[in-house]
C-alpha positions in Angstrom: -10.8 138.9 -28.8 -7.3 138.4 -27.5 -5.6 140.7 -29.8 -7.3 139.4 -32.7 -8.5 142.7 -34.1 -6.0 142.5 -37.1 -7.8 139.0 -37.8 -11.3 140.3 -38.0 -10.0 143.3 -39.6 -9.0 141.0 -42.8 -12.7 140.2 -43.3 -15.3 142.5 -44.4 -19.1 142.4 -42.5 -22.0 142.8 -44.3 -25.7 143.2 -42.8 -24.9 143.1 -39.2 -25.9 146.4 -37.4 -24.8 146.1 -34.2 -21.4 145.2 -33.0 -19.7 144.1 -29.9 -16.9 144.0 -29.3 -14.7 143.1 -26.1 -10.8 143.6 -26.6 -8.2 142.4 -24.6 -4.3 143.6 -25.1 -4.6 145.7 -27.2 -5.3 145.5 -30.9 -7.3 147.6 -33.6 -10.8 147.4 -34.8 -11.4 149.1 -38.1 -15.1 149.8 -38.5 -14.9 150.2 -42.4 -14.9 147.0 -42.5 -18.2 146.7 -41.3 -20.5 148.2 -44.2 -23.9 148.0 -42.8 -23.0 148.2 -38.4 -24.9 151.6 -37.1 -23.6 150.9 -33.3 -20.7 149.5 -31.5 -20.4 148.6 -27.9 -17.1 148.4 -26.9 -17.2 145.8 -23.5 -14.8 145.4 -20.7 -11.6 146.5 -22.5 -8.4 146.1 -21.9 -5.1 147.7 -23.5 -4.5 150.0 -26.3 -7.7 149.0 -28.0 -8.2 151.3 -30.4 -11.0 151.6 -33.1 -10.4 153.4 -36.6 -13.0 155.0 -39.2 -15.8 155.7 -36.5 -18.5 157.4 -38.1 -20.4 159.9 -36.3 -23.9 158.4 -37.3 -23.6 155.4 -35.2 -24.1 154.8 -31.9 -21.1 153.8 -29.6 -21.1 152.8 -26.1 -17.9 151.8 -23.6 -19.0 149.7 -21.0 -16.8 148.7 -18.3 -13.3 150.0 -19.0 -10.9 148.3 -17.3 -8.0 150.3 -15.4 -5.6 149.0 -18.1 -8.0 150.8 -21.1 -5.8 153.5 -23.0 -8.2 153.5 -26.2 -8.3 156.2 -29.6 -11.4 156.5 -31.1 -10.7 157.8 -34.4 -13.1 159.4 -36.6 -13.5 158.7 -40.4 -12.1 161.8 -42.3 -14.4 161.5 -44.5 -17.3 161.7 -42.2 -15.8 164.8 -40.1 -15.5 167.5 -42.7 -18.6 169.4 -41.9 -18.0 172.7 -39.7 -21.1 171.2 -37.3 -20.3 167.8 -37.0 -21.2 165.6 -33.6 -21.5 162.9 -32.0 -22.6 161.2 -28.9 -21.1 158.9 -26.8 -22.4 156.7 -23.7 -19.8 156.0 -21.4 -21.4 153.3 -19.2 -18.5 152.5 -16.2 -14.8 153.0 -16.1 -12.2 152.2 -13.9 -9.9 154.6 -12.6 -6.7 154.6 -14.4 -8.8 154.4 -18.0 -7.5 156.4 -20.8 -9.6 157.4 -23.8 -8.9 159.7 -26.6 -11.4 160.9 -29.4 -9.1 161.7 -33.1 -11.2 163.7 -35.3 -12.6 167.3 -35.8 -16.3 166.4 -34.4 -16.9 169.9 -33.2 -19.7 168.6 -30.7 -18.8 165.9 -28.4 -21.5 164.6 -26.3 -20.9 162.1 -22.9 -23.9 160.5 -22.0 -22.6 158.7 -18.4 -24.7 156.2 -17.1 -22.4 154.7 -14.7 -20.3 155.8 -12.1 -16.8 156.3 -14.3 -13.7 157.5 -13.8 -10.7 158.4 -16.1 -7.4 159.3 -15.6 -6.8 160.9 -19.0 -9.5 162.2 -21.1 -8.3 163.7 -24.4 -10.8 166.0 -26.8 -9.6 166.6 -30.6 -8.2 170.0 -31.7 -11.0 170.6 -33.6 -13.7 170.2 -30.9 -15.3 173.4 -29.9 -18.0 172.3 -27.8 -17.7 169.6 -25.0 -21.4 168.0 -23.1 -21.4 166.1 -20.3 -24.7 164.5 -19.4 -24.1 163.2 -15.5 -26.5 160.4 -15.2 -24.0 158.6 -13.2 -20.6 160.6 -11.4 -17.7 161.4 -13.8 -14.2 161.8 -12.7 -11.2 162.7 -14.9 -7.7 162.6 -12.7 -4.5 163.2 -14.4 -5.0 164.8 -17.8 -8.3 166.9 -19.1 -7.2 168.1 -23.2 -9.8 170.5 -24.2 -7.8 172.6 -26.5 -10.0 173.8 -29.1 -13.5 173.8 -27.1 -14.5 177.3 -26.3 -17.6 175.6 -24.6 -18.6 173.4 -21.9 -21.9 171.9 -20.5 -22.9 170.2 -17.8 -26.2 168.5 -16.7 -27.2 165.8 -14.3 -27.3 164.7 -10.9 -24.3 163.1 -11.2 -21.0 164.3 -9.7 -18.4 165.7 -11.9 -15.0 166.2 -11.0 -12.5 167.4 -13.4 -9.1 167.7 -11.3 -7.5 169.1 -14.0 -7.8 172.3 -15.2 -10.0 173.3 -18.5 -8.2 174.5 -21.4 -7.6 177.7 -21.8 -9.7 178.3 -24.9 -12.6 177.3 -22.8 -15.0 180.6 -22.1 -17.8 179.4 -20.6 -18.9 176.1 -18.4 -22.7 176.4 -18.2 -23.6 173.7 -15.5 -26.8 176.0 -14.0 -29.0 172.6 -14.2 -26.9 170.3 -13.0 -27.9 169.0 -9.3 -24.9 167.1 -8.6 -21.6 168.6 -7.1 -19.4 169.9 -10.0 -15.8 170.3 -8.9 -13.9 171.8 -11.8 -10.4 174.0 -12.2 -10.6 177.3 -13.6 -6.5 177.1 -14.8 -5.1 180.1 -15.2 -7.5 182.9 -14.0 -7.1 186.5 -13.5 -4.2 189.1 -12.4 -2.9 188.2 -9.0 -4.9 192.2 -8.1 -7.3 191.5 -10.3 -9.2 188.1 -9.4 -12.6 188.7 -10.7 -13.1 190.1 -13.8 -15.5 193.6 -14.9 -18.9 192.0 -16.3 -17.8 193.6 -19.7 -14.3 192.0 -20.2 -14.7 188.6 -19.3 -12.2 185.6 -20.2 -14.4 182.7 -18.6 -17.7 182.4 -17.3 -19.0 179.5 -14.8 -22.6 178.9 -13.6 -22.7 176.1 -11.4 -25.8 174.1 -10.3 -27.6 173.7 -7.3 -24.9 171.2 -5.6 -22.1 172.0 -3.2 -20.1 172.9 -6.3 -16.4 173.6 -6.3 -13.9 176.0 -8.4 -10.4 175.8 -7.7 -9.1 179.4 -9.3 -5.5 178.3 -7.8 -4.0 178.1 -11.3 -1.2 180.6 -12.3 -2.5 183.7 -12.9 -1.3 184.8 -16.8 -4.3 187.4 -17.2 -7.3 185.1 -17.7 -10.2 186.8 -15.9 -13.1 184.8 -14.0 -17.2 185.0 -12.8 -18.6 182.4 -11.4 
């Protein structure tokens, strides 16, 4: 599909589960229109190909983002009103450069990488308190990491993770004590420039990292947010 998503939009799908779909420049794929589809793959995309109404019951895989991939996956409202909603998602190769943004109060997001991928913006709803990362293959996020409602962050795997930018500042805890790959995160803003490492009784964020040659950078501006690792 050559930005011919408004053209299969105008049709509605009945009694097909599974759906792939490989976008190039752009477009929009509305999966309301597809009644009975409990999976999408999304293959080899290209653009600002963006999906609407994805529910949180199927399954939905992107396989081999191109560079050029700056894709919303929106959530239907509907589907997303819950105070435990989540959803998983298998992120199976992307190219550095790739931008993907999830739309929609799914408080537990789940990344299930199974090939080496990398990102250079990776945008988290609001409403998303929880954030998994499942490191089958190595995950890299360059430019922009928006975690600004998730409190919590896991990490598992012997994949490499490497988060360049720093986690948001709502984030309290990154629990990555299984992981065997190396996990190379920023803290952000960490404690008072006296005061590096917090008491065990007044603690802001808490990392446990896994049995790699981990990394935390702690070189963010210090504002008062206290650290263990």
């Amino acid at each position: 599909s050559n930005s011919e998503a408004a053209n299969l939009n105008a049709a509605v799908v009945r009694n097909v589960e599974n759906i792939e779909y490989r976008g190039l420049n752009g477009g929009n794929l509305d999966m309301a229109n597809f009644e009975d589809a409990t999976s999408l793959l999304m293959e080899r995309t290209t653009g600002a190909v963006d999906v609407d109404n994805m529910a949180t019951t199927d399954t939905l895989t992107l396989k081999d983002g191109a560079a050029t991939m700056n894709s919303t996956i929106t959530y239907t409202a509907a589907g997303v009103t819950g105070t435990a909603d989540s959803h998983s998602v298998t992120i199976d190769g992307s190219t550095a450069g790739a931008d993907l943004e999830f739309s929609g109060a799914v408080e537990t997001m789940s990344l299930n990488v199974t090939s080496d991928s990398a990102f250079a913006d990776l945008v988290f709803d609001a409403g998303t308190t929880t954030v998994n990362i499942d490191a089958g293959a190595d995950l890299t996020v360059a430019t922009t990491l928006t975690m600004a409602g998730a409190t919590a962050a896991t990490i598992t795997g012997a994949g490499d993770v490497t988060l360049t930018p720093a986690l948001g500042d709502a984030v309290a805890s990154v629990s990555a004590g299984t992981a065997t790959g190396v996990i190379t995160i920023s803290s952000g803003n960490v404690g008072e420039a006296t005061d590096a490492v917090a008491t065990f009784n007044e603690v802001d964020l808490t990392i446990t990292t896994g049995s790699g040659a981990d990394v935390v950078d702690v070189s963010g501006t210090n504002d008062g947010r206290e650290l263990v690792v």
